[in-house]
C-alpha positions in Angstrom: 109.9 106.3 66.1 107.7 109.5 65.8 105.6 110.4 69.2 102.4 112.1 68.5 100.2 113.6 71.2 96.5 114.7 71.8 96.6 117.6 73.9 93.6 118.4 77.0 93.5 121.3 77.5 90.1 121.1 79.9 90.8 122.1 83.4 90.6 119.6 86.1 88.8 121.0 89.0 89.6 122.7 91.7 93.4 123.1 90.4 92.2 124.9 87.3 95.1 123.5 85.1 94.9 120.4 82.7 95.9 117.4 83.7 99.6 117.5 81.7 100.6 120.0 84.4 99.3 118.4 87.3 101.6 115.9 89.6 100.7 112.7 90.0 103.5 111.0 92.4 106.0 113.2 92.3 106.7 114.2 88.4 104.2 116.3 86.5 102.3 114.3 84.4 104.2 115.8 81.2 107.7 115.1 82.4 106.4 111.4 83.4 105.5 110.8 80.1 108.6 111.7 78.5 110.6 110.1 81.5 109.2 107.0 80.6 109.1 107.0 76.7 113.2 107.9 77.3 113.7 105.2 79.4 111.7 102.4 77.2 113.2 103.9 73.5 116.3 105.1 75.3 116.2 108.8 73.6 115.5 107.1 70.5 111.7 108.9 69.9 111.2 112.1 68.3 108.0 114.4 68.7 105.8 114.3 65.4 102.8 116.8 66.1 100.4 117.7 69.0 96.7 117.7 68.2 93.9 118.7 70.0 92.1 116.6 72.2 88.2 116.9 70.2 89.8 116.3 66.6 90.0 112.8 66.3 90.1 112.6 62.4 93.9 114.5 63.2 94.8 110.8 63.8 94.9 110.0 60.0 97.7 112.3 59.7 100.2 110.0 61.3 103.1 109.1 59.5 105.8 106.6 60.0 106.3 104.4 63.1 104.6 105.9 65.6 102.9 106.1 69.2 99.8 108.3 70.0 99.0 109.2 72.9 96.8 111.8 74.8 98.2 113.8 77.8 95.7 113.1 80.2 96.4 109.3 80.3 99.0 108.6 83.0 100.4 104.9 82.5 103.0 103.1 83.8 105.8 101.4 82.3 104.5 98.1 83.4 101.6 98.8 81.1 103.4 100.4 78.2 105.6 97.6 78.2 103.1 95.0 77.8 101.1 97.0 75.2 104.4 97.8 72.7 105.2 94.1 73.3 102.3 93.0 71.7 101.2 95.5 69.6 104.9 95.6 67.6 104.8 91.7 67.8 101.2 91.6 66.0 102.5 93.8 62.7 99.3 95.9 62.6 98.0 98.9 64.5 97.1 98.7 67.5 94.8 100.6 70.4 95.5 99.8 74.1 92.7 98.5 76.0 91.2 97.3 79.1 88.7 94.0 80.1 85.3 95.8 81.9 85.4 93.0 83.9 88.9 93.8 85.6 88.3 94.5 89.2 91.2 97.2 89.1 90.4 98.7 86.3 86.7 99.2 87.4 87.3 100.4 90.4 90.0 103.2 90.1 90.0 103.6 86.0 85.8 104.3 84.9 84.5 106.6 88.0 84.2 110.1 87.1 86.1 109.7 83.6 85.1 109.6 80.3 88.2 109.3 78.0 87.4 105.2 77.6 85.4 104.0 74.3 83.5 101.3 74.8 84.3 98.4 72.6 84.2 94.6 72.4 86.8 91.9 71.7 86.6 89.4 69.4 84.7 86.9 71.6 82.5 89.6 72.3 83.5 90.5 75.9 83.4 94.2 76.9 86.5 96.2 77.2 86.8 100.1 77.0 89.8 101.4 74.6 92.1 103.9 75.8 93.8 106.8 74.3 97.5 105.0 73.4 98.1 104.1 69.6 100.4 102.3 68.1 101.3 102.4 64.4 103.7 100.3 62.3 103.5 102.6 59.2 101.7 105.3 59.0 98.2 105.9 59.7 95.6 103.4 58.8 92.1 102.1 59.6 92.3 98.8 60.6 93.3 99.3 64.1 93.3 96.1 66.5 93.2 96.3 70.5 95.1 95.3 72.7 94.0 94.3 76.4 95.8 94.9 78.6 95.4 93.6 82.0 96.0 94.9 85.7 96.4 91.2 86.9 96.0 93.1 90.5 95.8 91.3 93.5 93.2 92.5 96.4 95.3 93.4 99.3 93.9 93.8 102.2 95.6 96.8 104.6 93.3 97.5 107.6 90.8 95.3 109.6 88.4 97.5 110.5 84.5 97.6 112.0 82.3 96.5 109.4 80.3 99.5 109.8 83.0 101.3 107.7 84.2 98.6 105.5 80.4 97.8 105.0 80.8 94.3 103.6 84.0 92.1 104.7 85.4 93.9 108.0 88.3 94.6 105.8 89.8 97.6 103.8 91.2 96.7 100.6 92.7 97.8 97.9 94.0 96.3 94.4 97.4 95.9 93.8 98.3 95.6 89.5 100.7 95.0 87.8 99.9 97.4 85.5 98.0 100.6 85.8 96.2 103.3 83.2 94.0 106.2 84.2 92.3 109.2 82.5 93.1 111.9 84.4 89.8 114.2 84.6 89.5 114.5 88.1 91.5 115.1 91.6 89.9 111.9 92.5 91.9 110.5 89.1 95.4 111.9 91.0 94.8 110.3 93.6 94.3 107.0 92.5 96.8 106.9 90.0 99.5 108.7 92.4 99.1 106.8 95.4 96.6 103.5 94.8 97.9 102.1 91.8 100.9 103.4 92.2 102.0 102.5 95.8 100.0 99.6 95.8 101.1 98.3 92.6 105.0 99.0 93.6 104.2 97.0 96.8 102.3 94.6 94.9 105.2 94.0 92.5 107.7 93.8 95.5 105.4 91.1 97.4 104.5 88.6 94.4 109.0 89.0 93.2 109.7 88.1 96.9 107.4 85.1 96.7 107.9 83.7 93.5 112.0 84.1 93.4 113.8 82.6 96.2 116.9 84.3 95.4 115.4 87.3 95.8 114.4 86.7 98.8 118.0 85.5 100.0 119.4 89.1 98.6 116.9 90.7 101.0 117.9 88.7 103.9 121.4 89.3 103.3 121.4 93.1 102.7 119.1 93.4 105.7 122.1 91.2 108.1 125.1 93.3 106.4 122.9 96.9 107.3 122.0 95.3 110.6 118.4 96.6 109.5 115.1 95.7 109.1 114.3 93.6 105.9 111.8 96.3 104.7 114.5 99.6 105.8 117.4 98.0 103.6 118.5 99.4 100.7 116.9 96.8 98.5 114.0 98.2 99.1 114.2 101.8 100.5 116.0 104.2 97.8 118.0 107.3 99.8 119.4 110.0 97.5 122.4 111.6 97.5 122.9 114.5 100.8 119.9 113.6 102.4 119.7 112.9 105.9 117.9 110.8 108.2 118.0 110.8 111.8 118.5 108.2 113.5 115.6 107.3 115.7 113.3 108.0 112.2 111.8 104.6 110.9 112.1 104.3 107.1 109.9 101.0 105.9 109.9 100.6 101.9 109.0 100.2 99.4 110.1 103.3 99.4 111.4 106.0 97.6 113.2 109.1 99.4 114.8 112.1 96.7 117.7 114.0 96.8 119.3 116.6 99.7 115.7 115.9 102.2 116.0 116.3 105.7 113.9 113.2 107.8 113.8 114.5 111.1 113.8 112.7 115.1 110.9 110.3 115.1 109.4 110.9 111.8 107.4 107.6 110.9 107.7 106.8 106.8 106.1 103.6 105.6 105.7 102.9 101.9 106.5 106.9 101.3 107.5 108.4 97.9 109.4 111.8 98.8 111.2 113.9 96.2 114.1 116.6 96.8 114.7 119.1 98.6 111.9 118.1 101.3 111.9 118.9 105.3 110.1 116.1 107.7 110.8 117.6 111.0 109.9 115.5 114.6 107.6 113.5 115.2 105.7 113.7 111.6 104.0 110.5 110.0 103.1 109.2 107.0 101.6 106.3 105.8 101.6 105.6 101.5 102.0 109.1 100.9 103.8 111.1 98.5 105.3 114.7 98.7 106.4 116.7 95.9 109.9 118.3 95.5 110.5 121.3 98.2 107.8 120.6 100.4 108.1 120.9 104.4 106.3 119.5 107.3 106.9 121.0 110.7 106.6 118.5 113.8 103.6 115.9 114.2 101.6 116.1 110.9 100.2 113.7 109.6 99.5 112.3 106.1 97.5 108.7 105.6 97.0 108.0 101.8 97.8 111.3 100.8 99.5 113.4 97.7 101.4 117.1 98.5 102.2 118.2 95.3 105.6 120.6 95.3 106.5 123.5 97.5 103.5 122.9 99.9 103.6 123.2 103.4 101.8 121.2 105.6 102.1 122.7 109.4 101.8 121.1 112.7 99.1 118.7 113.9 97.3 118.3 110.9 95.7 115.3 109.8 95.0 114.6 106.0 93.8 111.5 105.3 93.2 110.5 101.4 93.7 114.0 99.9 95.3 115.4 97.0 97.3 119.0 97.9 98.1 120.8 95.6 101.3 123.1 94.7 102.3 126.0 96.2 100.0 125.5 99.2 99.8 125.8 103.1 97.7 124.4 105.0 97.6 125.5 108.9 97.9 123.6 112.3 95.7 122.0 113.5 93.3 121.1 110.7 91.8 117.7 110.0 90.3 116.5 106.9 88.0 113.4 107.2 87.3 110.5 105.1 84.4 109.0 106.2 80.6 109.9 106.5 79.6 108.5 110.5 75.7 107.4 109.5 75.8 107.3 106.3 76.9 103.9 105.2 77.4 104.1 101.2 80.2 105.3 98.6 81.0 109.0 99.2 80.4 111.0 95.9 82.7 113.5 94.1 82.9 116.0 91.4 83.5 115.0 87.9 85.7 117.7 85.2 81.7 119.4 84.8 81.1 119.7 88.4 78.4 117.1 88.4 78.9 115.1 91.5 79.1 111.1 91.0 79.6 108.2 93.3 83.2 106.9 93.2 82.5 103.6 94.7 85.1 104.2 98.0 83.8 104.3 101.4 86.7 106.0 102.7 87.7 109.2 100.4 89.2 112.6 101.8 89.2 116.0 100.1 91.0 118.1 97.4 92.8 121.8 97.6 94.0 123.4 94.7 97.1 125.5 94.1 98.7 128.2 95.8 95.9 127.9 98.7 96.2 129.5 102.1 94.1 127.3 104.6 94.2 128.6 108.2 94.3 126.7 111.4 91.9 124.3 113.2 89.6 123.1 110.6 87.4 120.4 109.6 87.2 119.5 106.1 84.2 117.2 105.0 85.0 114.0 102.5 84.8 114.8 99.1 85.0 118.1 98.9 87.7 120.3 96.9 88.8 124.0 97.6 89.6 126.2 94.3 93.2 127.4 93.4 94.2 130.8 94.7 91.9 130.7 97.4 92.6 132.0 101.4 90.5 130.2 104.2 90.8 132.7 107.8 89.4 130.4 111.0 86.5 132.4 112.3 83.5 131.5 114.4 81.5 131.0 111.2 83.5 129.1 108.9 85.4 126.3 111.0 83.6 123.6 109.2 84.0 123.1 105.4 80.9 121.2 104.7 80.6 122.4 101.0 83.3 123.5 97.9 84.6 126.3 98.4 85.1 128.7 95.5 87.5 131.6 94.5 85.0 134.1 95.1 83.9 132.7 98.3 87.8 133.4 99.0 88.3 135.3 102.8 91.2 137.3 101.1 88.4 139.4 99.1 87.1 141.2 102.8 90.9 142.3 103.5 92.7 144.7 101.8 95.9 142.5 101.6 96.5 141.0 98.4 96.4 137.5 97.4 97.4 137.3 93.6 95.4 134.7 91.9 97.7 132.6 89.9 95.7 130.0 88.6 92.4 131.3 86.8 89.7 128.8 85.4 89.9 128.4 81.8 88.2 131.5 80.9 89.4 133.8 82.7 93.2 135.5 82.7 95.4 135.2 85.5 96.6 138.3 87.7 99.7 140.2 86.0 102.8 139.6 88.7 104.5 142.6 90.0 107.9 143.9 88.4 110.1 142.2 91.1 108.6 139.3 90.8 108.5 138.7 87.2 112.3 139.2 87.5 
C-alpha cells in the first residue's frame, strides 16, 4: 500500500502556518495522520509522492494500491474505517464523500471551507466529495464515491435562556460517529478538536453504554472495585504513567489525561483531553477542553470548550470560552474572552483562509490567538475575533478591549525597544534569524 499526499501549503490565519502543522486535539495534524494510517495498516504503508495542493492532474500519476489524501483533511478513524471498508469491498476506485443533507456535516464541515466538490449520487441527492482517494491499481478515471455518514446524534448540553439559544431554549451540539473536516480556518480547529471530537468520543461512549448491557455491567463493576464514580473509573478516564492527581481534584471522562502531568487541589476536569508534561494547579477548571503537551495553568483558570495548543500558558483568572490558543503562547490574568453578542441575536461571523468574514451558523463562538503570543492581563476579547502570531498585547487605558483583529504590526512590542522575535511570518514574508545561543 503506497500513501500519496496533496500538500497545502496556504496559511491558516492568524497562526500563519498550514494546517499539517497545526494541532488539532492534542497531535499535530501531520503526526495524526500517520498515527492513524499506522494504527489501521499496522506499519504496513509506505509514502509514494507528495503533490501540491492546485495540481490535480498529479493524481494520474498514482501507481499501485494506494490512498490519497490531502494534509488539510483531519479525519478520524471511525471515518477512515468505514470508507476503506467499502471502498476495498467495491473493487474500484473510490473518493470519500459526504450527504449535504447530514446535519453534522453541515454544520461543522461546509462553513468557511472550500476543499468539498460538489457532486451528486446516483439517485441524484447532493453530497460534497472530499479529498481521500482510494485506488485498487493504479490511477484511473472511473472513480466512485463513497458517502460516508456522521450518523451524529443532537445532544443537548446546556438549558439555557432562549434569548441565546434563539430557537429551543437548549444548546446543542452533534455528536457522530464519524467526523471529516477541511482545515482552512481556526474555526475548522476548533470544531474538529473539540466538537466532533469530544462530542463524538462521548457520543460513541453513550450509544456503547446503551446498546451493550455488558458493557454497562463492566462499568459498574470497575466503578465498585475503585470505589469511584462510574464516569472517574478507569474505563472511561485514561491516566498516564507518573502523573499525579490530587486528591480532592474531580476527574469525569471520557477522558484522556497524558503522561508525567501534575492535576492539582481542586482542579475541575470533565470530558478533558490533556497531553504530557502539563501543570493544572488549584482551583483551575475545565470543561471539554483540550491542552497540548507542556502547557501550564496557574490557580483558577478557566477553559469552557476550549483548545491550548503546546507549551502555552494560560495564567490566573482567565476565562476562555470556545477559543483555539495557539503554541508557544501566554495569555495573562485576568482576561476574559466572550462568546456571545448581548443584542445581537444571530450567528456570529468569522474569518475564512482570505480574510473575508462569513457567518459560521453558531450562536455561541469565542476567539482565536496565534503562536508565540504575549497577551497581557485584564482584557476583554470580542467573539470572533483572532490575534496574529508573534504578536505582544500591553493592558493600557486605550486598548483593554479587543473589539477588532489584531495584526503583527499593530503589535505593542514595536513602541518598546525590547525585542520580540517574530517566529511565525505570513507566507510571504521570512521569519526573524534566531540568535547564536539559541539556534544551539
Amino acid at each position: 500500500m503506497y500513501r500519496y499526499i496533496f500538500e497545502d501549503t496556504r496559511h491558516v490565519p492568524p497562526f500563519n502556518q498550514p494546517a499539517s502543522m497545526l494541532t488539532i486535539g492534542i497531535r499535530p495534524l501531520k503526526l495524526h495522520h500517520e498515527d492513524l494510517f499506522a494504527r489501521y495498516f499496522r506499519g504496513d504503508v509506505s509514502l509514494g509522492n507528495t503533490f501540491d495542493y492546485h495540481r490535480r492532474d498529479q493524481l494520474r500519476t498514482v501507481q499501485g494500491e494506494a490512498i490519497v489524501y490531502s494534509d488539510n483533511l483531519w479525519f478520524d478513524d471511525e471515518f477512515f474505517a468505514y470508507f476503506m471498508q467499502r471502498a476495498k469491498k467495491s473493487g474500484h476506485a473510490c473518493r470519500a464523500a459526504f450527504p449535504a443533507d447530514d446535519p453534522a456535516f453541515r454544520t461543522y464541515a461546509l462553513p468557511l471551507a472550500t476543499g468539498y466538490e460538489r457532486s451528486v449520487d446516483d439517485a441524484g441527492r447532493p453530497i460534497y466529495l472530499v479529498d481521500l482517494w482510494y485506488f485498487p491499481a493504479g490511477y484511473t478515471q472511473d472513480i466512485v464515491p463513497v458517502i460516508v455518514p456522521s450518523d451524529a446524534e443532537e445532544m443537548g448540553f446546556y438549558s439555557v435562556p432562549d434569548f441565546m439559544s434563539m430557537e429551543q431554549g437548549n444548546l446543542t451540539h452533534y455528536g457522530p460517529l464519524r467526523a471529516v473536516v477541511s482545515i482552512e480556518s481556526w474555526v475548522h480547529v476548533y470544531f474538529a478538536g473539540i466538537i466532533l471530537s469530544g462530542f463524538g468520543r462521548g457520543s460513541r461512549f453513550d450509544r456503547k453504554a446503551r446498546e451493550h448491557n455488558f458493557y454497562s455491567l463492566k462499568l459498574l463493576w470497575k466503578a465498585i472495585l475503585e470505589q469511584r464514580q462510574l464516569l472517574s473509573s478507569s474505563e472511561v478516564v485514561h491516566i498516564g504513567r507518573n502523573t499525579r492527581i490530587h486528591p480532592t481534584a474531580t476527574v469525569t471522562g471520557p477522558a484522556y489525561i497524558g503522561d508525567n502531568c501534575v492535576i492539582g487541589p481542586g482542579v475541575l476536569l470533565d470530558n478533558c483531553t490533556i497531553g504530557d508534561n502539563v501543570t493544572i494547579d488549584d482551583g483551575c477548571v475545565l470543561m471539554m477542553s483540550t491542552l497540548g503537551d507542556g502547557c501550564f495553568l496557574p490557580f483558577r483558570a478557566s477553559l469552557y470548550l476550549t483548545a491550548v495548543m503546546e507549551n502555552s500558558i494560560i495564567a490566573q483568572n482567565t476565562c476562555l470560552q470556545m477559543c483555539v490558543i495557539g503554541r508557544n503562547s501566554f495569555v495573562g490574568a485576568g482576561n476574559t474572552f466572550t462568546d456571545f453578542n448581548l443584542v445581537e441575536q444571530k450567528p456570529i461571523r468569522a474569518a475564512n483562509m482570505h480574510g473575508d468574514l462569513e457567518d459560521v451558523g453558531q450562536v455561541v463562538l469565542g476567539s482565536a490567538i496565534g503562536h508565540n503570543c504575549r497577551i497581557g492581563s485584564g482584557m476583554v476579547m470580542f467573539p470572533g475575533r483572532m490575534i496574529e502570531s508573534d504578536v505582544v498585547l500591553f493592558a493600557s487605558p486605550q486598548r483593554r478591549v479587543i473589539s477588532r483583529n489584531i495584526t503583527f504590526e499593530e503589535s505593542d512590542h514595536h513602541l518598546v525597544t525590547a525585542h520580540h522575535a517574530r517566529h511565525y511570518p505570513r507566507i510571504e514574508e521570512v521569519a526573524e534569524a534566531a540568535p547564536a545561543w539559541e539556534q544551539w
